[in-house]
C-alpha positions in Angstrom: 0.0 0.0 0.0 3.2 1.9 0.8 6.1 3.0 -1.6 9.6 4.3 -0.5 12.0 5.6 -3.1 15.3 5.2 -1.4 19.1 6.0 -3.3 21.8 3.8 -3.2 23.8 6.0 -0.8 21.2 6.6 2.0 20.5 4.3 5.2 17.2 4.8 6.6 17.0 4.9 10.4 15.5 2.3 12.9 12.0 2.5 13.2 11.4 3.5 9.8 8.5 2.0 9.3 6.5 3.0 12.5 7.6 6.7 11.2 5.5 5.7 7.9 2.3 4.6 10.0 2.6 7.4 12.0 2.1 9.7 8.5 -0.8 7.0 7.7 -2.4 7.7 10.8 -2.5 11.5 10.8 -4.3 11.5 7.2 -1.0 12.5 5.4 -0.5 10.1 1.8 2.9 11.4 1.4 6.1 12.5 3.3 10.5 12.4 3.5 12.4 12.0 6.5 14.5 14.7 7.7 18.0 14.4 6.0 21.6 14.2 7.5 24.8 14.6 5.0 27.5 12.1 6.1 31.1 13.6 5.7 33.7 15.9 7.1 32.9 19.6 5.3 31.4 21.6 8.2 28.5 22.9 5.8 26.8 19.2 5.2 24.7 19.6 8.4 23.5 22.6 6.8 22.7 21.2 3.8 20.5 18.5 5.6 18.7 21.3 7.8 18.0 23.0 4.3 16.6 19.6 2.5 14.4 19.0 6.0 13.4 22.5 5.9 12.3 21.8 2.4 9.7 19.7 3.3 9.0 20.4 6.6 7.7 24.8 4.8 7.2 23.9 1.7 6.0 20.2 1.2 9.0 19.6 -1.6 11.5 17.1 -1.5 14.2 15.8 -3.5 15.2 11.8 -3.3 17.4 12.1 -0.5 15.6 12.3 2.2 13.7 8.9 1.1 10.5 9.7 -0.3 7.3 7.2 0.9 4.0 8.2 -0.7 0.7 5.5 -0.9 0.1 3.8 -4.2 -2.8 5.8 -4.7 -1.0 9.0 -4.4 1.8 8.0 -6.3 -0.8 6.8 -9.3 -3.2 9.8 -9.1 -0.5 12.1 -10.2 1.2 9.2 -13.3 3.9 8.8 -10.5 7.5 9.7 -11.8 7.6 12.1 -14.8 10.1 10.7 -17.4 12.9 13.4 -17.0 16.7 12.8 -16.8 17.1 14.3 -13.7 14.8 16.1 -10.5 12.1 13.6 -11.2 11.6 13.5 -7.5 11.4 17.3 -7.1 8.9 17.6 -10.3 6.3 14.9 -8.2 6.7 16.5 -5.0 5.7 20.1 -6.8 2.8 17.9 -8.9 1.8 16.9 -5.1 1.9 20.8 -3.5 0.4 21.8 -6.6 -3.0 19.0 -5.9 -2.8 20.0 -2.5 -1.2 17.4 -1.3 1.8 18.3 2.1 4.4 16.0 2.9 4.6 14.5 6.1 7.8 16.1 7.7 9.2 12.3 9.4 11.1 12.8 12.7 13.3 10.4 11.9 16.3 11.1 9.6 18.2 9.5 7.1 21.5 9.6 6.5 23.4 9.8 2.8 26.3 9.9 1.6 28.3 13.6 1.3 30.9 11.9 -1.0 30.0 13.9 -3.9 30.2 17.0 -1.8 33.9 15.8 -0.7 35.1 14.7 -4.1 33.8 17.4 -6.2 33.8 20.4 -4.1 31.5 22.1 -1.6 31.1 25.3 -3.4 31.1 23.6 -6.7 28.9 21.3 -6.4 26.5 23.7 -4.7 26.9 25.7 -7.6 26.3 23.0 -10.2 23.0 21.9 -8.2 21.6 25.6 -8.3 22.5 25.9 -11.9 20.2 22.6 -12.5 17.4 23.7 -10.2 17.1 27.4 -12.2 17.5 25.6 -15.7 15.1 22.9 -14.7 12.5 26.1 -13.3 13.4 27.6 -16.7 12.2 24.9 -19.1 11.2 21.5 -19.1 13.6 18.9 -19.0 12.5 16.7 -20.9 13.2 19.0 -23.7 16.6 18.8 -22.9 19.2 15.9 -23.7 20.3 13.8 -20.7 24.2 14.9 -22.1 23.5 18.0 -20.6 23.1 16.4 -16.9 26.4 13.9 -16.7 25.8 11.1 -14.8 28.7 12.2 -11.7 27.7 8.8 -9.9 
């Protein structure tokens, strides 16, 4: 009845799925969990507070934070859109746009802040906002996938 999109690099805490009855049971059909960046730059706990704030004001999340929505709510609006990147971002604003809030979990998960690391805090910060304003801009899937590398 339940559907959790987790990535590769996150671990979802204990309790996870008492956290995802808990949403049930208050009426909600979708929600994240609050998000903590593994790694050693002292601006990844910020980064998580930013993602959790995300949700928690605006009801719009990314993958990270492991997305769980119902079947029906995943269904009503087609689910994923087929775009090369920020499909998680495009269902979440489908969902605020149907009036639909995410459930703000207080449990977190943790992911991986090895592409922060490798690549460079300010850089990659700088490549994600460049995506976000391009993606705001026009739709993706106008645009190639070659123009979003695949850095995983």
């Amino acid at each position: 009845r339940w559907l959790l999109f987790l990535h590769a690099d996150t671990r979802l805490p204990r309790g996870f799925q008492e956290e995802i009855r808990r949403a049930a049971r208050r009426g909600y059909e979708a929600g994240a969990f609050r998000l903590r960046i593994a790694g050693g730059h002292p601006l990844l706990p910020l980064l998580g507070l930013g993602a959790t704030w995300r949700t928690q004001f605006f009801s719009i999340a990314l993958g990270d934070p492991a997305l769980f929505c119902s079947r029906a709510c995943f269904t009503a609006p087609q689910g994923f859109p087929l775009l090369p990147i920020l499909e998680d971002y495009t269902f979440t604003r489908r969902l605020k746009q149907a009036g639909i809030p995410l459930y703000c979990a207080r449990l977190a998960v943790e992911t991986s802040g090895r592409r922060w690391e490798q690549q460079g805090f300010w850089r990659t910060w700088w490549r994600f906002r460049t995506i976000y304003w391009r993606h705001r801009k026009a739709p993706d899937a106008e645009r190639p996938p070659a123009e979003y590398p695949d850095v995983r």
